[in-house]
N, C-alpha and C positions, 0 to 999 in steps of 0.2 A: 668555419674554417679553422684547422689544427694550428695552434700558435709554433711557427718557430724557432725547434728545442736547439739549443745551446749549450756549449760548457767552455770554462776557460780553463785551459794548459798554459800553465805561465804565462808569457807576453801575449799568446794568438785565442782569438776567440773562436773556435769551432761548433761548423752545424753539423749536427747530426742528422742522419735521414735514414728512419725507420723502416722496413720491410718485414713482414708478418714472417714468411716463410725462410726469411734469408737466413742461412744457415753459419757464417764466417762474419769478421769486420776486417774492412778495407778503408780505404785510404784515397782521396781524388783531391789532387792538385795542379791549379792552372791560374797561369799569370792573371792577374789584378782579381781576382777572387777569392772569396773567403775559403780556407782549408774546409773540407769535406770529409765527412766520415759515415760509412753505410753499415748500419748493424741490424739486427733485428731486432723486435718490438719488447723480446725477453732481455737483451741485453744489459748488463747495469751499468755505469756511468762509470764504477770501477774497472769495470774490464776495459771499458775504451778508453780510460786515463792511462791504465797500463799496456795498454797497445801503443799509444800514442808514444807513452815512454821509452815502449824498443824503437818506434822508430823516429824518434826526436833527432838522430845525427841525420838522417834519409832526409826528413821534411827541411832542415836548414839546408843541407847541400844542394838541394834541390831550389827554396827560396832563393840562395844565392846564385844559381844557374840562371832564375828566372832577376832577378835585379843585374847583375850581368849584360842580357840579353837586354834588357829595356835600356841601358846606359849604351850600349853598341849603335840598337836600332830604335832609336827615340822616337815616339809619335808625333808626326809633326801637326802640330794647332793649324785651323780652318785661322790666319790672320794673315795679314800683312806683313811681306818678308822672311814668310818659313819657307825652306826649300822640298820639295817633294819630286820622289824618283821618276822619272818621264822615258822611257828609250833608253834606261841606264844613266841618265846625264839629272842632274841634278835643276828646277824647273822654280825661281824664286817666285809666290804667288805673290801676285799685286794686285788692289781691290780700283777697281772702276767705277764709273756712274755709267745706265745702259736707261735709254729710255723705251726699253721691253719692260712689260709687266712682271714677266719671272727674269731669276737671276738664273744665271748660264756661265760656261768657264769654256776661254780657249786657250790657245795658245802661241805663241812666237818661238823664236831662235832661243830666247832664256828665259822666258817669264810662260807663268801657267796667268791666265788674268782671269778674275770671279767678278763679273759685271753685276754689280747690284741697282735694281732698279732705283729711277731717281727719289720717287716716293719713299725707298728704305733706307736711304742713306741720309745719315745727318756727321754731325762734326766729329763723333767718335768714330765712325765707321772702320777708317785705316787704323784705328788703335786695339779697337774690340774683337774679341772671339765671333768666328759666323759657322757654331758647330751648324745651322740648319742648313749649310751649303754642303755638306757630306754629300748629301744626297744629289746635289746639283755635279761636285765633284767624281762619284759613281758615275753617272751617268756619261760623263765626259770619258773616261778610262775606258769604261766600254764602247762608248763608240769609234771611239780611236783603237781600241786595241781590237774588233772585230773588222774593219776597215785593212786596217797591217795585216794583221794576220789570215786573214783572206788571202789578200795580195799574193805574201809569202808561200801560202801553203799552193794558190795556185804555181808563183813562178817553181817550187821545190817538185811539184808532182809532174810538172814538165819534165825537170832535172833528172827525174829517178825513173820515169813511163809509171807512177801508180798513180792512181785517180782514187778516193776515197767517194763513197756513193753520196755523202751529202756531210756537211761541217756544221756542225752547230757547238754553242757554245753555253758554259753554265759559270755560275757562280757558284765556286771552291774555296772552303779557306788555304788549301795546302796542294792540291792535286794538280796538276797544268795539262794531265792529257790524258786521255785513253780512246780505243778503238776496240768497236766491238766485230765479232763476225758478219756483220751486214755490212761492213763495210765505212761504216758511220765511226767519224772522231770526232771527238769533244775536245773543245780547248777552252783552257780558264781565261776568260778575258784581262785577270788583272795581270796574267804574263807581259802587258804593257809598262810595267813598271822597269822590264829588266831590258840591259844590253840588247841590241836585236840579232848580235850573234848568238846571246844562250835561247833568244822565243824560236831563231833558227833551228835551234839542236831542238827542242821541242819538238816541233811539227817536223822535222827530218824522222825523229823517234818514231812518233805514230804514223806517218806514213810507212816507216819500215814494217811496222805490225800489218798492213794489209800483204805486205807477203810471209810474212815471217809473226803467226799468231801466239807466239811466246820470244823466251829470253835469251834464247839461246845461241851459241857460238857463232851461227850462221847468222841470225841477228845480228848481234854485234858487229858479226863483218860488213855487214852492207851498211850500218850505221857508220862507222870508219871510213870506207869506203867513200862515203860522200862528205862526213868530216871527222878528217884524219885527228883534228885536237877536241874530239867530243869530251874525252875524258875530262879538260878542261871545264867544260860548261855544267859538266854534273855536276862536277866540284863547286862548279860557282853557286847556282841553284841550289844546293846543300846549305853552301854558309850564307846565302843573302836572302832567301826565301820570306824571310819576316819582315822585306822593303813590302811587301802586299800588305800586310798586316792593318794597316791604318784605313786600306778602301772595305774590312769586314765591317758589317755591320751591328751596332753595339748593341 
């Protein structure tokens, strides 16, 4: 196995990742990862110092966009007492004893609760990290959010007479819907995290797409037409979109 290859530019330590035929050097940067640089297998280590050099103001403004974004929308820890987005409302987890063999998460009026079985819990338990409940956490978000949004999308197809030929749904880091020509839409289940007036604007969207198979003006009007403050909801979904971010898997 190829060890590795690395170089440090100042403060940041970058990987390099070789291609035989690639002809250019680029540049891949993304939150909590090491800076990336894609050259080819000729390239010298000079050339990607001085790449790096032109775009040294790019890569900071951009780190700083991304430290920004993570001080806005913090990940919140699998513990006792961190708040996590639920229906838009904010959902304090609280750790329980469950005398099930697996651990499971519900919910009430304010609290998300993460029942751990009696077996795994001891005296730190409320204190300690339980990154291995992600997975128990997923599985709650989706079941609650395929349950709602069912609901919805039937009460909404009532509202509008279109009927979508079957609902299924996927795991998205960023996407919350499409519809294709058969009739079939997809919805991101982790839409559960947001207001249920913007997972409305969702599913009102792709139902408009089984009449209206693009973006256009007539679209829009019948998207209006059933909610007049849509523009609203885009805009929310724009700046809140990274409340999901913590149900991706690492």
């Amino acid at each position: 196995m190829q060890a590795q290859e690395t170089i440090q530019f100042g403060d940041w330590k970058i990987e390099v990742q070789r291609k035989a035929f690639r002809r250019s050097v680029s540049i891949m940067l993304y939150p909590n990862k090491p800076i990336k640089v894609l050259a080819s297998k000729s390239t010298s280590t000079r050339v990607i110092l001085d790449f790096l050099l032109k775009k040294k103001d790019w890569i900071e403004k951009n780190l700083q966009k991304f430290e920004e974004h993570a001080q806005k929308f913090p990940e919140p820890k699998i513990r006792s007492y961190e708040e996590f987005p639920f229906l838009g409302q904010k959902k304090t987890l609280r750790l329980v004893i469950t005398l099930n063999k697996k651990p499971f998460v519900s919910v009430t009026e304010q609290e998300l609760l993460l029942h751990i079985p009696r077996n795994d819990w001891s005296a730190q338990s409320i204190l300690e990290e339980h990154p291995y409940a992600l997975k128990e956490i997923r599985e709650f978000y989706k079941r609650e959010g395929e349950k709602h949004i069912l609901a919805r999308t039937q009460f909404w197809s009532e509202q509008m007479q279109l009927f979508p030929s079957q609902v299924k749904f996927r795991d998205q880091k960023s996407r919350w819907g499409s519809c294709n020509s058969r009739k079939v839409i997809n919805f991101n289940w982790k839409l559960m995290v947001f207001a249920p007036e913007m997972i409305d604007y969702v599913i009102v969207h792709e139902l408009a797409h089984l009449q209206h198979m693009d973006h256009s003006a007539r679209f829009w009007g019948l998207v209006e037409s059933v909610l007049p403050d849509f523009k609203n909801h885009v805009r929310a979904l724009k700046e809140s979109q990274a409340l999901a971010d913590f149900l991706v898997l690492k």
